[in-house]
Every structure is written in C-alpha cells, then in structure tokens.
py3Dmol code that shows the C-alpha trace and the ligand (Angstrom):
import py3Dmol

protein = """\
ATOM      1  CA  UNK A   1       0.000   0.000   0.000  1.00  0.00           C
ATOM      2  CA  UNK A   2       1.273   3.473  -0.855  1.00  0.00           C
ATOM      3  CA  UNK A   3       2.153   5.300   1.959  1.00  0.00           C
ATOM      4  CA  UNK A   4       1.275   8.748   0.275  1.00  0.00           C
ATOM      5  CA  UNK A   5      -1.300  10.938   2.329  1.00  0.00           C
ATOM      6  CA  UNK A   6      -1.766   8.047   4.592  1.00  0.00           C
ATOM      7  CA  UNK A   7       0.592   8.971   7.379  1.00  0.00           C
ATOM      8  CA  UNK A   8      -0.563  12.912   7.534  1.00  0.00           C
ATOM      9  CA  UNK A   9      -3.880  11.287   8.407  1.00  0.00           C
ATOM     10  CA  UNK A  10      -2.853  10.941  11.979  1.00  0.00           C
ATOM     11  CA  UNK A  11      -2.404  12.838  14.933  1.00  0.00           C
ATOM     12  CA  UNK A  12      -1.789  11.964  18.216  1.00  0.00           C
ATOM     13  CA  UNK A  13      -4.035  12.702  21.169  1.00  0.00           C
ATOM     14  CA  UNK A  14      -2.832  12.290  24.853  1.00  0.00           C
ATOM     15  CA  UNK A  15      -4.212   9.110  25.325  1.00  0.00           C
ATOM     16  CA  UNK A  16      -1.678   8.095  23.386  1.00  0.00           C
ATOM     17  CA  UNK A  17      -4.757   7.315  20.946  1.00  0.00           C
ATOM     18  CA  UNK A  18      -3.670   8.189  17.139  1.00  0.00           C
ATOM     19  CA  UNK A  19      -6.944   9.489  15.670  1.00  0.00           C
ATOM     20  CA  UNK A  20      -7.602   9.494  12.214  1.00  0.00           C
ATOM     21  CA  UNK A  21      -8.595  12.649  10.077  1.00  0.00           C
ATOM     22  CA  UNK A  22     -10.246  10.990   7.320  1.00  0.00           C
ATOM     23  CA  UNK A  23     -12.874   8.931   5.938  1.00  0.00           C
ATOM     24  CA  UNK A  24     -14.924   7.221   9.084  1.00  0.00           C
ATOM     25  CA  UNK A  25     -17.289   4.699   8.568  1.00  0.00           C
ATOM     26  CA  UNK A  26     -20.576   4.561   9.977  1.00  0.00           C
ATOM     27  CA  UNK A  27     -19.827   2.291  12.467  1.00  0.00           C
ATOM     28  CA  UNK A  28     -16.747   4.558  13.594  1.00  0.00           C
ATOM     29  CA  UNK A  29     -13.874   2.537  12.074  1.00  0.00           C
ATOM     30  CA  UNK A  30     -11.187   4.756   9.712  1.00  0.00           C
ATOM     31  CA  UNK A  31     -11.416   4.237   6.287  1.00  0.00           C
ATOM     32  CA  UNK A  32      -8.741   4.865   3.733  1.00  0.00           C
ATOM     33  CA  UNK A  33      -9.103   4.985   0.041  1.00  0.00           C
ATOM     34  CA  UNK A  34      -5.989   4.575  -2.492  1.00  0.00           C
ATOM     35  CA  UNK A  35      -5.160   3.222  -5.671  1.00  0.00           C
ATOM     36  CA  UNK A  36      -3.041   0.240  -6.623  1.00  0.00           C
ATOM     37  CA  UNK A  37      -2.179  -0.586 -10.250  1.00  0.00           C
ATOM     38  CA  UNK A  38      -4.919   1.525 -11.232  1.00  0.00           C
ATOM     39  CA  UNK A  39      -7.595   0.247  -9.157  1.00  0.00           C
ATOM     40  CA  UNK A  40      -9.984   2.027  -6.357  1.00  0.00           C
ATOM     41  CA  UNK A  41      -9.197   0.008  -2.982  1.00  0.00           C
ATOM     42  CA  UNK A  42     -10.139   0.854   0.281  1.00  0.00           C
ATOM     43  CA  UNK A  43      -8.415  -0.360   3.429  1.00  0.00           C
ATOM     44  CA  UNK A  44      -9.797  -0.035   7.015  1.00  0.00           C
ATOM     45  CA  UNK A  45      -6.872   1.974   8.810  1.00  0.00           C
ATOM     46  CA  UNK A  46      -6.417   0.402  12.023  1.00  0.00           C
ATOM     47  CA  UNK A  47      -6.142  -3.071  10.026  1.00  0.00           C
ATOM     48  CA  UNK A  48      -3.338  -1.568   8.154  1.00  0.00           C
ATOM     49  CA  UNK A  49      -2.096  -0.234  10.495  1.00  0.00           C
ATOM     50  CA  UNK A  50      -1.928  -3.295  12.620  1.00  0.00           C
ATOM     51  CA  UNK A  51      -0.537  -5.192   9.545  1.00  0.00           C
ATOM     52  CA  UNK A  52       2.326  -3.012   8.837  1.00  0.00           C
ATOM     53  CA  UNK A  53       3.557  -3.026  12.624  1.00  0.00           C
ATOM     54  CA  UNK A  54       3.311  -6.768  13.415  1.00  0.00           C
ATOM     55  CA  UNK A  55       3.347  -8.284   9.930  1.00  0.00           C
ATOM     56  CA  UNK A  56       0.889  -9.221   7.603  1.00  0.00           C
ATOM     57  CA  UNK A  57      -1.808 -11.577   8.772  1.00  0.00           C
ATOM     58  CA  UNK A  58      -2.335 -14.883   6.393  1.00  0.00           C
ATOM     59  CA  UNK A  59      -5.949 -15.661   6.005  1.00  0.00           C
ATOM     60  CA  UNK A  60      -7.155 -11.871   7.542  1.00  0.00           C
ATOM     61  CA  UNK A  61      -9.693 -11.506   5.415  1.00  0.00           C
ATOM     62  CA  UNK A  62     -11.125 -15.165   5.401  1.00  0.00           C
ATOM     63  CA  UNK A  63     -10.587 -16.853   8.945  1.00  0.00           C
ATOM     64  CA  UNK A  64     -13.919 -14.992  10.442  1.00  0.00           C
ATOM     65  CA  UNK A  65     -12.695 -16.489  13.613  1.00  0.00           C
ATOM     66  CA  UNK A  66      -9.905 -13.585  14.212  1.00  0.00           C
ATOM     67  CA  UNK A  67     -10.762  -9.926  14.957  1.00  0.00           C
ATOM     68  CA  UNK A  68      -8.725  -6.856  15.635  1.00  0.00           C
ATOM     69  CA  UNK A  69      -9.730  -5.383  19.429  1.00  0.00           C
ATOM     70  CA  UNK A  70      -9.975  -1.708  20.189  1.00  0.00           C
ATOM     71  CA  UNK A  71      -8.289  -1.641  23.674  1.00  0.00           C
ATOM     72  CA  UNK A  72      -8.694   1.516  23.838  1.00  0.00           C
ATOM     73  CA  UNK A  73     -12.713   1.317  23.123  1.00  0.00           C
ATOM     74  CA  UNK A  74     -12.052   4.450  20.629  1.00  0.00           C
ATOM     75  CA  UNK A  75     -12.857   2.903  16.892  1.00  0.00           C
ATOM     76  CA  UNK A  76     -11.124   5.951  15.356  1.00  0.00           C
ATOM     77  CA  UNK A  77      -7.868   4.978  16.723  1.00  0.00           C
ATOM     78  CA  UNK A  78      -5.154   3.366  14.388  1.00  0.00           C
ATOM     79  CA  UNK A  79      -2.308   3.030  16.952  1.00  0.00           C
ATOM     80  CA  UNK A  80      -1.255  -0.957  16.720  1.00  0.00           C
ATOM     81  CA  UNK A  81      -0.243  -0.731  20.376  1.00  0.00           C
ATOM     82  CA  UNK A  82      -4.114  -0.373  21.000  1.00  0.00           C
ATOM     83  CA  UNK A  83      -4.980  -2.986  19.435  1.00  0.00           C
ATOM     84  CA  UNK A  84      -4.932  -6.705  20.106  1.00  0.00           C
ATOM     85  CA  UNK A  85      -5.584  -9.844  18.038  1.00  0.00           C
ATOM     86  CA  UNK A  86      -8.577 -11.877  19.615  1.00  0.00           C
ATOM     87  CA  UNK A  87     -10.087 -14.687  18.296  1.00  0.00           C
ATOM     88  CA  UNK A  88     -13.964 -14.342  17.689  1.00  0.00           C
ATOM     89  CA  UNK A  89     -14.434 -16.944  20.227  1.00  0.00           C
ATOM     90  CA  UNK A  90     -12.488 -14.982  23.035  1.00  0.00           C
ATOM     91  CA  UNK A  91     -14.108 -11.796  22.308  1.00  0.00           C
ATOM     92  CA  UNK A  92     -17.123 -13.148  23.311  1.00  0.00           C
ATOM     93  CA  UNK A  93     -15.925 -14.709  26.179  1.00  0.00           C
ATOM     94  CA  UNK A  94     -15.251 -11.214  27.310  1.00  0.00           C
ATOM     95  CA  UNK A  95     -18.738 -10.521  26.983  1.00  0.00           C
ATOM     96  CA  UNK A  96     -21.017 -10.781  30.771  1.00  0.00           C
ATOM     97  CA  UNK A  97     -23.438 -12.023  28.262  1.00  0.00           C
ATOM     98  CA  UNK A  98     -22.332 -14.793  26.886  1.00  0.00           C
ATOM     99  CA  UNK A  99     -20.150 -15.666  30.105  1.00  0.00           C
ATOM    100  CA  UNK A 100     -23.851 -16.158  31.891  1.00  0.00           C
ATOM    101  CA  UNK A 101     -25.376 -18.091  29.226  1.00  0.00           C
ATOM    102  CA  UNK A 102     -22.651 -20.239  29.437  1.00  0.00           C
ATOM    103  CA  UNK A 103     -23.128 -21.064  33.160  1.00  0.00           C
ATOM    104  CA  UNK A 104     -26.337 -21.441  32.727  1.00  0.00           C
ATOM    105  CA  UNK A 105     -26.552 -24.135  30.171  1.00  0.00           C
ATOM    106  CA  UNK A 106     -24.310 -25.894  32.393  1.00  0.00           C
ATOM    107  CA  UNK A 107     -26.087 -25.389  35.651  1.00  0.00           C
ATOM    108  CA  UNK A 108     -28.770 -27.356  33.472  1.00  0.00           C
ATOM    109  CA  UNK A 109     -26.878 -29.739  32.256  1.00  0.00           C
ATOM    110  CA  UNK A 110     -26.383 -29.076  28.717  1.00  0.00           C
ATOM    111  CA  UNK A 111     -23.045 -29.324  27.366  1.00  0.00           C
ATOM    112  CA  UNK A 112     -21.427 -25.692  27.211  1.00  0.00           C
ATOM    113  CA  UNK A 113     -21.631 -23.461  24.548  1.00  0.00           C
ATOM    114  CA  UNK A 114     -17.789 -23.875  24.653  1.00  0.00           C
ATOM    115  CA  UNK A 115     -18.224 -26.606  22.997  1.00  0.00           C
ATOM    116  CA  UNK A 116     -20.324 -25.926  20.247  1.00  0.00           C
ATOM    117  CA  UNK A 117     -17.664 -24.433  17.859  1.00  0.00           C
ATOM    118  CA  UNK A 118     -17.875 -21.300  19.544  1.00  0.00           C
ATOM    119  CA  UNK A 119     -19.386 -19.821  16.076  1.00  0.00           C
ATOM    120  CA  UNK A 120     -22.493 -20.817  16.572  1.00  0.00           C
ATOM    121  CA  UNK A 121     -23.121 -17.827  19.324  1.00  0.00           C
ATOM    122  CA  UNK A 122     -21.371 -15.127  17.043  1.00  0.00           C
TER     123      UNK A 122
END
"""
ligand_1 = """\
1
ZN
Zn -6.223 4.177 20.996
"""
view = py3Dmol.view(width=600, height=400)
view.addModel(protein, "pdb")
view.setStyle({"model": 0}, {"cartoon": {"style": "trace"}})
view.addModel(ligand_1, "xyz")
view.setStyle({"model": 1}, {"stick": {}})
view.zoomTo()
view.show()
C-alpha cells in the first residue's frame, strides 16, 4: 500500500490514541481509500495499520474467527499498540453475556456453549 497521504492522516491525542482525520465509517472505524495498479481500494486503517507493525496476517480476510480489538474502546484509533488480536471466540468470552449463558446451560446440564464451535453464538 502506498504510503502517500496516509501517514498525515494521523495525529496523536494524549491518550496516546492516534486518531484518524479521514474517511470514518458509519460504524466509527477509519477508512482509507488509495489506488493500486490503477484500481480504487479501500483499506480499514487500524487493520493496516496493525498489519504493517506486526506483519501481515495470512488468512485476515477469510478466517472470520480472528478480529482486531480496540483496547482503547475508541474505533477511530489506528495506533497498533491499542490494538490486540482476539479470536472471535475470546471476544465473546469477554462478553457478561455470553459468560452467563454459558453457566447457565451448564447449571442445566447441557453441554457448554464452549463446545459448540464457539461460532455458533457469534
Ligand atoms: Zn487508541
């Protein structure tokens, strides 16, 4: 990806938080558009971002079970350090939700959602 305009994008709040100035979605994740070999492409920042700090990531885009975690909780942010590579699985273990479904199904006896493949709560 060309770096061009991409880096000027970014400035640096005191949470250490580096927001972006461009594009945001409507579900508050950066957006970046470019073009490589002549083609409109559009990249979601902090991915990028992410990507060109700890390496690329085989199977990103296909292996639904991996997601990129705001630690920060602030979607504009593209700093990698604020981010963290979770499994879809474990970010929903996070979640009180699920967590008490879980007990549940095993305070009645049912196997535990754990078990299921995880996917199937997702
Ligand atoms: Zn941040």
């Amino acid at each position: 990806m060309p770096k061009h305009g991409f880096w000027n994008k970014i400035i640096e709040i005191a949470s250490g938080c580096w927001i972006w100035r461009g594009k945001l979605l409507d579900n508050g994740y950066a957006q970046f558009n470019t073009i490589v070999s002549g083609a409109p492409k559009k990249f979601l920042v902090h991915r990028y971002a992410f990507e060109a700090y700890y390496g690329e990531l085989p199977r990103w885009e296909k292996n639904g079970d991996l997601e990129l975690d705001h630690l920060c909780r602030n979607r504009s942010c593209v700093n990698p350090l604020h981010l963290q590579l979770v499994s879809r699985k474990e970010n929903l273990e996070r979640s009180p939700l699920w967590r008490e479904n879980s007990i549940l199904a095993m305070r009645a006896g049912q196997s535990s959602p754990r078990d299921k493949a995880g996917r199937h709560y997702s």
